[in-house]
MINU-519446 format. One line per 2 residues: number of its first residue (from 1); their letters; for each residue x, y, z of C-alpha. Coordinates in steps of 0.001 Angstrom, whole numbers, plus 500000, padded with zeros to 6 digits. Layout:
<recs>
NUM> A> X/Y/Z | ... $
</recs>
This chain:
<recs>
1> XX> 381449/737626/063027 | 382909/735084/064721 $
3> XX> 381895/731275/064076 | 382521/728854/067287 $
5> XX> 381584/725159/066803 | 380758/722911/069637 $
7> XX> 382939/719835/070459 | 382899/717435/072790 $
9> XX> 385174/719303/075462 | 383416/722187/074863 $
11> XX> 383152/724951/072149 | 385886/724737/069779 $
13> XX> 387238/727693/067278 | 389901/726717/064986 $
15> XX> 392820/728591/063780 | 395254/728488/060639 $
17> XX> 398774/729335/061523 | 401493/730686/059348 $
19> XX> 405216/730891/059434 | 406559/733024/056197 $
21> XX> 410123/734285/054807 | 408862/736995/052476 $
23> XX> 412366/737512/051098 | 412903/740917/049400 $
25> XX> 409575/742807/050052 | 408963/745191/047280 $
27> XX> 405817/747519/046586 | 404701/745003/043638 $
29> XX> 404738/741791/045467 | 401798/743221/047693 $
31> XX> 398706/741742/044991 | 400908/738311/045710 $
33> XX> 400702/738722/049488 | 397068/739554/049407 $
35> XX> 396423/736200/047139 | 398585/734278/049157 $
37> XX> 396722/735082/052482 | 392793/735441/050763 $
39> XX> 393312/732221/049966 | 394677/730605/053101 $
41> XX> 392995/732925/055604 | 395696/732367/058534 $
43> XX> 394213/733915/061853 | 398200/734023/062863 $
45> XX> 401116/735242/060253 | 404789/735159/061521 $
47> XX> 406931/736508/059156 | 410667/736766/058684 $
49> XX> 412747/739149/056360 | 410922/742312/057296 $
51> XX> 412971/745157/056469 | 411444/748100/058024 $
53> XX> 407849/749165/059798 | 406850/750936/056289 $
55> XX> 406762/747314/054701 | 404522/745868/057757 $
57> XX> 402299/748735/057770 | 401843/748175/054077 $
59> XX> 401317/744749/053847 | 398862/745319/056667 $
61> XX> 396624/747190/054908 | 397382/745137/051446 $
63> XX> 396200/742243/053506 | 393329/743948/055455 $
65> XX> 392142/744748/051606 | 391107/741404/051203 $
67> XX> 388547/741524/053782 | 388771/738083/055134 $
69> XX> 390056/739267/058202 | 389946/742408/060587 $
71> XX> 393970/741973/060601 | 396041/744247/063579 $
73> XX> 400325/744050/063689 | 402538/743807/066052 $
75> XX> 405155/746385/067225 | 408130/746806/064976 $
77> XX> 411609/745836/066862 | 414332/746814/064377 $
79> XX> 417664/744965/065253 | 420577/743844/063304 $
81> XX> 420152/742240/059924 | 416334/741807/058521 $
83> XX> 413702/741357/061275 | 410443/739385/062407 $
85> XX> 406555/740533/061900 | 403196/739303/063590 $
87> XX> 399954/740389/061834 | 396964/738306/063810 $
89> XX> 393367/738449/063316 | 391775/740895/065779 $
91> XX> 388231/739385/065572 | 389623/736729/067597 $
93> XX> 393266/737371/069348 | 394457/739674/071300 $
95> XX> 398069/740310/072207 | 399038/740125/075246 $
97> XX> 402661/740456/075234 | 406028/741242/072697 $
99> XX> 409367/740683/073687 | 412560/739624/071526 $
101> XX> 415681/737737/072408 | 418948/739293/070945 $
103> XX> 421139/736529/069225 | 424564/737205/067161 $
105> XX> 422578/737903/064262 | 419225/738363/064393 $
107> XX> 416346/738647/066837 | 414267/736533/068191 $
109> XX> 410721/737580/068178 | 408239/736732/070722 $
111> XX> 404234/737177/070595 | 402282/735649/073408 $
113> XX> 398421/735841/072309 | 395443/735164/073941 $
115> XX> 391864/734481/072798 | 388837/736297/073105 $
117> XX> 386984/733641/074905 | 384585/734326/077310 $
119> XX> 383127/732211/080390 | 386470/730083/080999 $
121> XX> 389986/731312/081460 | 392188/732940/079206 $
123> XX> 393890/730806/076593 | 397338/732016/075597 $
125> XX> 399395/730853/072627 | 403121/732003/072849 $
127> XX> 404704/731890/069501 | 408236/732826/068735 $
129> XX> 409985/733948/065716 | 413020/733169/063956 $
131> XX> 415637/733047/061087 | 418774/731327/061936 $
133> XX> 421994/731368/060306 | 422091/730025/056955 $
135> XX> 424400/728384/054592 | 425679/725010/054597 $
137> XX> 428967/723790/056804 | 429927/723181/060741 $
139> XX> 430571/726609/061300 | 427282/727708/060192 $
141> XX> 425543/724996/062088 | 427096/725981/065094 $
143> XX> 425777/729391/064893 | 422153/727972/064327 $
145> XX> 422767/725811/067559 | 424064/728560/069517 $
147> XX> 421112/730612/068582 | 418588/728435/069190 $
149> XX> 420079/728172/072625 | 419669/731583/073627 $
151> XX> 416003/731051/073000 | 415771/728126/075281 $
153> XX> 417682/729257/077815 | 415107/732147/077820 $
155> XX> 412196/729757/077494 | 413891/728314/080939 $
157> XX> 413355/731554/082558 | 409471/731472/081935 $
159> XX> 407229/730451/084702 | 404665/729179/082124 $
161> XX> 405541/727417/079145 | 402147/726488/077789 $
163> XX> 400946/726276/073987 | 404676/726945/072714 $
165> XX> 405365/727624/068923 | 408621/727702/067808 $
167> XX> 408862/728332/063902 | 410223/730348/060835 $
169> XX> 413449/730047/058435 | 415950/727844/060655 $
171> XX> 418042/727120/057500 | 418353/723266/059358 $
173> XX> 419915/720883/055814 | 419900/717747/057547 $
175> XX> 418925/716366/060977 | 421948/714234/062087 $
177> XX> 424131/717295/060896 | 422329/719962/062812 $
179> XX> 423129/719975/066586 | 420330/722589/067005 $
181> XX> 417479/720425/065540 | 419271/717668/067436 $
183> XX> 418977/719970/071039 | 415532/721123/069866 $
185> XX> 413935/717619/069302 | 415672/715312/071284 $
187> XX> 418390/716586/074244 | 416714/719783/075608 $
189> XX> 415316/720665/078994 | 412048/721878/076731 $
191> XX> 411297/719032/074037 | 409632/720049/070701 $
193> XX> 407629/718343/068441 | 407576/717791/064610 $
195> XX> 403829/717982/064057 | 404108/715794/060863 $
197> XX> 407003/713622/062695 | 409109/713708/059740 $
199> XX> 412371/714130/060658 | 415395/712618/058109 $
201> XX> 418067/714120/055672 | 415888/716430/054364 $
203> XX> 418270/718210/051970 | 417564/716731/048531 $
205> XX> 415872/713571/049335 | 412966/712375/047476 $
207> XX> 411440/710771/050356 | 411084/714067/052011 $
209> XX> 409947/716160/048865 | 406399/716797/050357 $
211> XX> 408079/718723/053383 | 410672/721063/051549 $
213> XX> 409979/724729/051494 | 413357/726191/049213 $
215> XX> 413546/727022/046660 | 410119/727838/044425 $
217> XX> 412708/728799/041860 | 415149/727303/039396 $
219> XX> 415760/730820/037905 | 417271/733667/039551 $
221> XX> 415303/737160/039855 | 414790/739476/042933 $
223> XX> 417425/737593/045393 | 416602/734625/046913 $
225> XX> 417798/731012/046457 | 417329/728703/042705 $
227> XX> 417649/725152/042298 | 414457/724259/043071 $
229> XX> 412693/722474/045696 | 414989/720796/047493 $
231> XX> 415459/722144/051171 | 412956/721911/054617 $
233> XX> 414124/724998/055893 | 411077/726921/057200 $
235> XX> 409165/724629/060442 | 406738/724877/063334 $
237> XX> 407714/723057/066369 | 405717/723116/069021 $
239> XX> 405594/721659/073055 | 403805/718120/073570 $
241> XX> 400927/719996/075194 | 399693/721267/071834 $
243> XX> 399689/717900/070545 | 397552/716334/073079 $
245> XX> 396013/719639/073883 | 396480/719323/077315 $
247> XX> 396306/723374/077817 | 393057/723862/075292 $
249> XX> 395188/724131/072030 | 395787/721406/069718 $
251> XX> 397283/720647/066750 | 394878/719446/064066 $
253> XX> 395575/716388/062455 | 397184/716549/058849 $
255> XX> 396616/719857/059135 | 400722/720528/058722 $
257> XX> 401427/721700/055107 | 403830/723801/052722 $
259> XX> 401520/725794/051095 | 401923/724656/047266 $
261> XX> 403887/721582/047374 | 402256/718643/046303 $
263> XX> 405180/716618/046610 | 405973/716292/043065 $
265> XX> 408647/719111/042856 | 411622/718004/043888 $
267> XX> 414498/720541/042259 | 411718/721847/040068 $
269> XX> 410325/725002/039923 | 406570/725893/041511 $
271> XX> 405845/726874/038220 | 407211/723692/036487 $
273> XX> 404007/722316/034360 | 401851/720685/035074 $
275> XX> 400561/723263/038155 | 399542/721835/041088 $
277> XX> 395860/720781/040730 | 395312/721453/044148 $
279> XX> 395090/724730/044592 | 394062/727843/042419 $
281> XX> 396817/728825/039541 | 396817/732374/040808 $
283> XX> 397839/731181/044295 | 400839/728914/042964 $
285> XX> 401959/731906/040810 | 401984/734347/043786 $
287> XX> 403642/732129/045963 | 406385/731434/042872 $
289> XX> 406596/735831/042575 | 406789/736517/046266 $
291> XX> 409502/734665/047530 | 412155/731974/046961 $
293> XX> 410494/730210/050380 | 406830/728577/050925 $
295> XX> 404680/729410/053593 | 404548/726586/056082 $
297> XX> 400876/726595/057595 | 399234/724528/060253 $
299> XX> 395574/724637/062231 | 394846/724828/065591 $
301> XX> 391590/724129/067621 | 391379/726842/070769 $
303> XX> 388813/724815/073491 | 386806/728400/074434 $
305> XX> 383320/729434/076713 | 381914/731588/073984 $
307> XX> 382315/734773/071899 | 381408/737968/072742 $
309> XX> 378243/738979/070842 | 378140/741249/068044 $
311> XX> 375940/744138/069267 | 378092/743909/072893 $
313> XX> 381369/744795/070392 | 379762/747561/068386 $
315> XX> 378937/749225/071704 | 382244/749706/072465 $
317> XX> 383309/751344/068850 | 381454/754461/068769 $
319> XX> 379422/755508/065689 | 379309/753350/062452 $
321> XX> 381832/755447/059643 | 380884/753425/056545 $
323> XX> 380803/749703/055320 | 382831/747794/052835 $
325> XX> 381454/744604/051113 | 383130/741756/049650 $
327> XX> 382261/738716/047376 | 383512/735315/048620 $
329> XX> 386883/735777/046487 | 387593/738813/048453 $
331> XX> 386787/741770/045401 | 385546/744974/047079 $
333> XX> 382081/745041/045692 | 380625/748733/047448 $
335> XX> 382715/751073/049842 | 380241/753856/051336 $
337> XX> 377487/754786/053969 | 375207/751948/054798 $
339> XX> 372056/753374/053314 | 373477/753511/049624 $
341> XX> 374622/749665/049312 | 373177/747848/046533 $
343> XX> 370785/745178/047119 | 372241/741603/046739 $
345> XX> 370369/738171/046861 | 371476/734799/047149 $
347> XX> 375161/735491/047424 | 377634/734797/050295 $
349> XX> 379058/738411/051475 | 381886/740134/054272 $
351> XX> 380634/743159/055485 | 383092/744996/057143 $
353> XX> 381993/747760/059367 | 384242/750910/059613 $
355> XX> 383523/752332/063362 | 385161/755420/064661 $
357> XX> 387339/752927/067374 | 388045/749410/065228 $
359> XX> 386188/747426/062737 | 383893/744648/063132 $
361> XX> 383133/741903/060100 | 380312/739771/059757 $
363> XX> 379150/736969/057026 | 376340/737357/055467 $
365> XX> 373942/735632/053047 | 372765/738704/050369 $
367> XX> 372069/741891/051762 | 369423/744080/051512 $
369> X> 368653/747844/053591 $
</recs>
């Protein structure tokens, strides 16, 4: 089920979204990836480092295992080097559009989404995907500028440019030393924003610790980057409208994080003791396994007429298949036919319904046939 709240321009349904460099994906990282997003619960994931469509289709369903979520995937693009991946949650979103923008190295992934509002019009969200160049020097900086340029000369093209989301691994070290953070921020025809406004010398300072996103390691195992926190290299920029919400998205206030650092890890290990107290150790220790980058995550409130109702969805899915129910921490507590579920008091449940044509989910306080 869907929850909408009501606010004071209307109803309001908020959204968690997530920018992620998985680095080397590999069959046993997929228990990490479905901590990483149980706990979280992002309604968008934007990925980088995807290697092929086997690894998105199985971190789709690794994900879709938690049952947080009735999760659907974009369309694999395979170009040159390792490519970009859009899982979004279909209980809400829709997508309404994929397109990529070829660069020197890599692609440039575009999703525009929309929301399944009803009563008002559409809202669309138009995020974009990328990993620039990386490695320190002017050469490589260069590249990242070029790059970025063929995105906003693309942008450009666009008759709308409403609710834009620019984000992933852009590998930027320092401001002043990165013409493309420069063009991005500051000299462009399209401005972006810094949701957190922190923009600086990133690269090893102390006074930016809370913001870096490289490395969670200061040993070296499956690829990836050591020396410890000491790098912002993975962002979300996004137009002015989504910080005002002129166009019915906006940025939530401190919402803006690196999921994990608590600012207290600068060139240390995510691991390092003691943990971070503020989230669960199982979380910190998948995020430390899965990849040498953090998740950067922000939320999102979506100004929308309503939801479609529950009974008008299952209409549309054909017969009922079976049910799946999960505890609040995500374990798969019965899989089978409706009529054989045990009877549960008192205990807040997902019950994901299995139709012939999609799946609906709905919350629920105990169950009982």
């Amino acid at each position: 089920m869907l929850t909408v709240v009501k606010g004071s321009l209307g109803n309001v349904d908020t959204l968690t979204v997530m920018y992620y460099n998985i680095l080397n994906y590999h069959v046993d990282k997929l228990p990490y990836y479905r901590t990483i997003i149980g706990y979280s619960k992002p309604d968008v994931i934007l990925l980088n480092e995807v290697i092929d469509d086997t690894v998105s289709i199985a971190m789709l369903n690794a994900i879709n295992e938690v049952g947080i979520c009735n999760y659907a995937k974009a369309r694999f693009t395979d170009g040159p080097d390792k490519d970009n991946m859009l899982f979004y949650n279909a209980d809400k979103l829709a997508l309404a559009l994929e397109d990529s923008i070829r660069t020197r190295l890599r692609l440039i992934n575009r999703y525009l989404l929309y929301h399944k509002n009803i009563g008002i019009d559409t809202v669309f969200m138009d995020f974009y995907s990328a990993h620039l160049k990386g490695s320190s020097g002017t050469t490589n900086a260069m590249r990242r500028y070029h790059e970025t340029k063929k995105f906003t000369n693309y942008l450009e093209q666009l008759t709308e440019k409403k609710n834009v989301f620019f984000g992933g691994d852009f590998n930027f070290y320092n401001y002043e030393t990165e013409p493309a953070c420069v063009y991005l921020l500051d000299s462009g025809a399209i401005k972006f924003f810094d949701p957190i406004n922190s923009i600086g010398n990133w690269h090893d300072n102390p006074e930016f610790a809370i913001t870096h996103t490289q490395s969670t390691r200061t040993e070296a195992f499956g690829g990836g980057a050591t020396g410890g926190l000491d790098d912002r290299f993975d962002y979300i920029f996004v137009t002015e409208d989504v910080l005002n919400g002129t166009n019915r998205v906006k940025y939530v206030e401190n919402s803006y994080m690196a999921l994990g650092n608590d600012g207290q890890r600068l060139n240390m290990s995510l691991i390092a003791e003691p943990l971070n107290e503020s989230l669960p150790d199982s979380v910190t220790f998948a995020l430390y396994y899965s990849s040498d980058h953090l998740p950067v995550i922000m939320k999102i409130t979506v100004e929308v007429g309503g939801m479609a109702i529950m009974e008008e969805t299952k209409n549309n899915l054909g017969e009922l298949i079976d049910i799946e129910v999960y505890d609040i921490n995500g374990r798969l507590i019965y899989k089978g036919i409706r009529e054989n579920a045990p009877n549960i008091e008192n205990e807040i449940l997902l019950i994901r319904n299995n139709y012939q044509f999609g799946v609906v989910n709905e919350k629920t306080v105990g169950i009982s046939w």
